[in-house]
N, C-alpha and C positions, 0 to 999 in steps of 0.2 A: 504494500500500500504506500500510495505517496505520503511519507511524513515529511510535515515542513521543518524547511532549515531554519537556521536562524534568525531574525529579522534584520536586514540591511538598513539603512540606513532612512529616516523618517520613517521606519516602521513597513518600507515597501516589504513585497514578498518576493525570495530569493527562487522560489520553486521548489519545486516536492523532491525529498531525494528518495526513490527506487529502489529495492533491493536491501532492504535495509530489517526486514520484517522474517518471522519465521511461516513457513508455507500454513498451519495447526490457526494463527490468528488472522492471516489470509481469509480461511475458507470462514474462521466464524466471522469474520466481517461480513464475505460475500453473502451468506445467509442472512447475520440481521438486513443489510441492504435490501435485497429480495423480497423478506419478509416485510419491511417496513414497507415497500414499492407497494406489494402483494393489498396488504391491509389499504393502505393509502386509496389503490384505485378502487376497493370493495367495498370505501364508501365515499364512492365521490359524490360530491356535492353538484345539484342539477347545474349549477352555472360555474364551473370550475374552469381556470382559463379564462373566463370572461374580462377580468382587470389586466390583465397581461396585453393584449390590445387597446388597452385605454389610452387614450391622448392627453396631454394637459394642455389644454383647459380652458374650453369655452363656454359660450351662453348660449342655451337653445330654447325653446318650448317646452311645458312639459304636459302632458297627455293630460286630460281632464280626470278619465277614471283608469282606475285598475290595472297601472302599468307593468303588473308584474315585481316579483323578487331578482334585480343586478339585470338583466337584461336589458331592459327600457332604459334604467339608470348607463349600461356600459354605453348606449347608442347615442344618447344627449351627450356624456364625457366627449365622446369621438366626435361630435360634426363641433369642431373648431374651427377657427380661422384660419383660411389658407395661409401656407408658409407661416403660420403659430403653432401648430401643431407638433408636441415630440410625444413619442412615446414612453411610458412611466418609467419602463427600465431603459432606455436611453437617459430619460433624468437619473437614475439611479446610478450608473454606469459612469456618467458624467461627475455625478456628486463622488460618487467613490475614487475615481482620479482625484480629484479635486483633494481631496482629505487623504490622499496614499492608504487606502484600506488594501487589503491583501483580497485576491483573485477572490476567494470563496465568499467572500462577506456579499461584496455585490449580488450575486446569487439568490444567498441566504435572505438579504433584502427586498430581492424581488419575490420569494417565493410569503414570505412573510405578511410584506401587503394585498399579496392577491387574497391570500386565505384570510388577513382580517378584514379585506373589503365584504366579502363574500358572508361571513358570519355577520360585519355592521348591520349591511343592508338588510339582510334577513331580519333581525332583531329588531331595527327600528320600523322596516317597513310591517313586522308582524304586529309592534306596538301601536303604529297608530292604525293600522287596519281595527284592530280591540276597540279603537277609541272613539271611533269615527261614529259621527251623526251627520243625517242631512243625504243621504244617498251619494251619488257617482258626484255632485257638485262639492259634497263634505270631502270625500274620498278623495278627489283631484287636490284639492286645496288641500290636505294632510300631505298628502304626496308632495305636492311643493317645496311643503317646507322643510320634511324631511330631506330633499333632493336637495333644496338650497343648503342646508346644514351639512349634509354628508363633502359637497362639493368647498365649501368655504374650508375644512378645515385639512383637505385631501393633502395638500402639499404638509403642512405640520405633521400629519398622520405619516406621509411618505416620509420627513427626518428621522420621525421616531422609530421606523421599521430600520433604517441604515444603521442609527445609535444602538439598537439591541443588536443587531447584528455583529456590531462593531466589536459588543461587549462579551458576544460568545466565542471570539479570536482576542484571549486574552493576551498570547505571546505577540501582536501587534499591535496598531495605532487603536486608539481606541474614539471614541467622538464623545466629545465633552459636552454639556449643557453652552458652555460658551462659546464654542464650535459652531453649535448647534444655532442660537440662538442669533451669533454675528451674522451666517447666511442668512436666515430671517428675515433680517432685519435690511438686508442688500438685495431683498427683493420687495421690501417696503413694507414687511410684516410688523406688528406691534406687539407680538408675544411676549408674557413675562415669561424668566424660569420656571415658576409656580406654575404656569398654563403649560410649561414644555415638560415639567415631568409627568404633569396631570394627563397629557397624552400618553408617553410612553405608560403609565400603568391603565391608560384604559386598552391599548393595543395587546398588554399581558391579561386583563381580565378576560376582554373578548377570546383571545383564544387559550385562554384559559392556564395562561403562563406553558403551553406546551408549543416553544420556539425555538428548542436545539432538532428541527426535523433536520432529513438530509437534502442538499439539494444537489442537480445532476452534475457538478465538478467531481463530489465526492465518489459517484460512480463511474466517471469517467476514469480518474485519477485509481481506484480497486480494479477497475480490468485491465489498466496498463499493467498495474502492480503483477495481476494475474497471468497476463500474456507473457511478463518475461520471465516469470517462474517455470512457465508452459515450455519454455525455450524457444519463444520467438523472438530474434536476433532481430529488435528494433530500435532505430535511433531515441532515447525515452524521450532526453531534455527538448528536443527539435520538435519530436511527435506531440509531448503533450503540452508545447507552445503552441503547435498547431492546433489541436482539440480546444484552449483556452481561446484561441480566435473563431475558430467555428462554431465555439455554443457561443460567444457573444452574437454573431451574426444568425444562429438559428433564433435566439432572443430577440431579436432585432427583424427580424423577418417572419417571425415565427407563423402569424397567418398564413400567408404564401408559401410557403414549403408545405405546411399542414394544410391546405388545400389541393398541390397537388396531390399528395400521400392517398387522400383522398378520391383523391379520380381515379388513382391510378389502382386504387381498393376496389372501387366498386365497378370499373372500367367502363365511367361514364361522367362526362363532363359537365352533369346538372343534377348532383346528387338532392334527395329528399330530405325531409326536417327528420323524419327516421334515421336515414343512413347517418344524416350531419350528428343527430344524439347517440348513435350509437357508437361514434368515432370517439368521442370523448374521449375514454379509456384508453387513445392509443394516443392522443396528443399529453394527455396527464402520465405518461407511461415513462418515466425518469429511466428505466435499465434501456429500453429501448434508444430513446435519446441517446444516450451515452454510445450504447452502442454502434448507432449510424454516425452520432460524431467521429470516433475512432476510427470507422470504417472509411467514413472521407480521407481524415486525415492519413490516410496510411495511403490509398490511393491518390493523395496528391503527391506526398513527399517519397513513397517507397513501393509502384503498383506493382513490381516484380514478388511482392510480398502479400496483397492482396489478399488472393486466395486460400492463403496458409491462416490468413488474420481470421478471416471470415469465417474460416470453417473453426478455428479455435474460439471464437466471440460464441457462432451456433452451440460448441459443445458444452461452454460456460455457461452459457442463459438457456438455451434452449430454442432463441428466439432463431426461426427458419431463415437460411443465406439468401430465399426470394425479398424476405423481409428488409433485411439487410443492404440489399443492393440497390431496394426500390427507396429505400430511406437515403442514402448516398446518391441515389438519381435526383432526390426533390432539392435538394441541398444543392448539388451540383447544379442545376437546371438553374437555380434562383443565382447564383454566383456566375454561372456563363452566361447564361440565356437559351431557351427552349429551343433553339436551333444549333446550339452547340454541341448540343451531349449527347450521345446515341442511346436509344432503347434496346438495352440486349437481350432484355428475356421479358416476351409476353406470358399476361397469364393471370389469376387471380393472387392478391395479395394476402399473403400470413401477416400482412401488419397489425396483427392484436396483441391481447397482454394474455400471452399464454398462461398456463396456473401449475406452479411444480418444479420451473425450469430452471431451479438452481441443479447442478451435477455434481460430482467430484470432479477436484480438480486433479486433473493427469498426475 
């Protein structure tokens, strides 16, 4: 498993060193992984992934009645002002340069607010549905206000997901209250300390102080560790620079790729609200991820090596080499352009979260 080194200078991150681990904590890592993926997608949440597309931050309309739980709310975040428009982990990604956070925090950051967006919403929008008199005109106007509240304090909420994060990479920089507070305040925020920590412990309430989850660096980072215990003869340092730019760009793209995965799933370019809900479990599928990351990366920097990765990735996860190759097609597609990359194998796609497919490792 990649364990990090020691911290460099402002707390940057030196990169994981390799080889360094006995094969016995290896494999019970790769289990809890597994397992925690396993649990994670058995109970996904109907609108999981929906923040992870969100824009910051415009002003839109908002539906009279019964706009739904994170849905309606993700689609008003998104229609912002052209060329105002960034995506939340692009701002997060942005703020974590900004503050030299180490590779994984970013991640952890974004994986953080998506899931306490998801649980807010739910919550308030279940409260004032309880509350509500006066029909779909009560209903609308409840919805407002909650929709205006959720939206005013999204960017504060967004510091407070980086600051926790911050604080679970102890061996790194950490983000201080007045860190925290001097950005704020350079985007013309009036926050005190007392409203900045009042958030961080509402971000712990909502989910319930349960915020060391893993996110997909960590498994990318256990199947390198895996592959070169396996004896695959790959460059680590290079590769898993590579994989750290390719999940930033699957994050950053992430609709688009997972729309192609998509077509290419059901082998049809106008999927249904069925097929789009039942995808779910494969865009929330963190071993997966990891695994088509790797899988790129080895095909860009080492393709003579390829097919030895792939079929040792298959015998690690379980997850089928069709699967694999077609996740390295949507990736690559969006990185050259759909006229660049050759489709080598038709067919239906294995892209799901298969259930069992941790193995022994060789």
């Amino acid at each position: 498993m990649g364990s990090p080194a020691p911290a460099g200078p402002y707390g940057r991150d030196p990169g994981p060193v390799f080889s360094g681990v006995t094969p016995e904590i290896i494999e019970d890592a790769l289990i809890h992984l597994a397992t925690e993926n396993e649990q994670y997608l058995s109970e996904l949440p109907e609108h999981a992934g929906s923040f992870k597309d969100t824009r910051i931050v415009g002003e839109t309309d908002v539906a009279a009645a019964d706009p739904g739980v994170g849905s309606q709310l993700c689609s008003e975040l998104q229609e912002t002002e052209p060329g105002t428009a960034v995506l939340f982990a692009e701002f997060i990604f942005l703020l974590s340069e900004k503050w030299h956070l180490d590779q994984s925090t970013r991640y952890q950051a974004v994986e953080l607010l998506e899931r306490f967006m998801i649980k807010q919403v739910e919550q308030m929008w279940e409260s004032s549905s309880g509350s509500v008199k006066g029909g779909a005109q009560g209903q609308g106007s409840t919805w407002s206000s909650v929709r205006d509240e959720i939206v005013n304090t999204f960017v504060l909420r967004l510091v407070s997901c980086v600051q926790l994060a911050s604080k679970l990479s102890l061996h790194y920089s950490r983000v201080t209250s007045d860190t925290a507070l001097k950005f704020l305040q350079s985007l013309k925020y009036s926050y005190t300390k007392q409203e900045l920590l009042e958030s961080e412990l509402a971000v712990l309430n909502t989910l319930h102080f349960h915020i060391n989850v893993s996110n997909p660096l960590a498994y990318v980072e256990l199947l390198l560790e895996v592959l070169g215990h396996n004896g695959c003869l790959l460059p680590a340092k290079s590769l898993h620079q590579m994989c750290v730019q390719l999940l930033d760009f699957c994050y950053l793209t992430r609709e688009t790729i997972y729309d192609t995965l998509l077509k290419i799933a059901i082998e049809n370019s106008t999927p249904n609200k069925l097929q789009v809900a039942k995808f779910l479990t494969v865009k929330e599928d963190f071993m997966l991820l990891a695994v088509g990351i790797i899988s790129t990366g080895v095909f860009i920097l080492s393709p003579g090596h390829w097919d030895q990765v792939v079929e040792h990735l298959n015998c690690i996860t379980g997850i089928t080499p069709q699967s694999i190759l077609e996740f390295s097609y949507a990736v690559l597609r969006r990185i050259l352009g759909s006229s660049t990359v050759p489709r080598q194998h038709q067919g239906s796609s294995g892209a799901k979260a298969p259930k069992g497919r941790i193995l022994p490792l060789k």
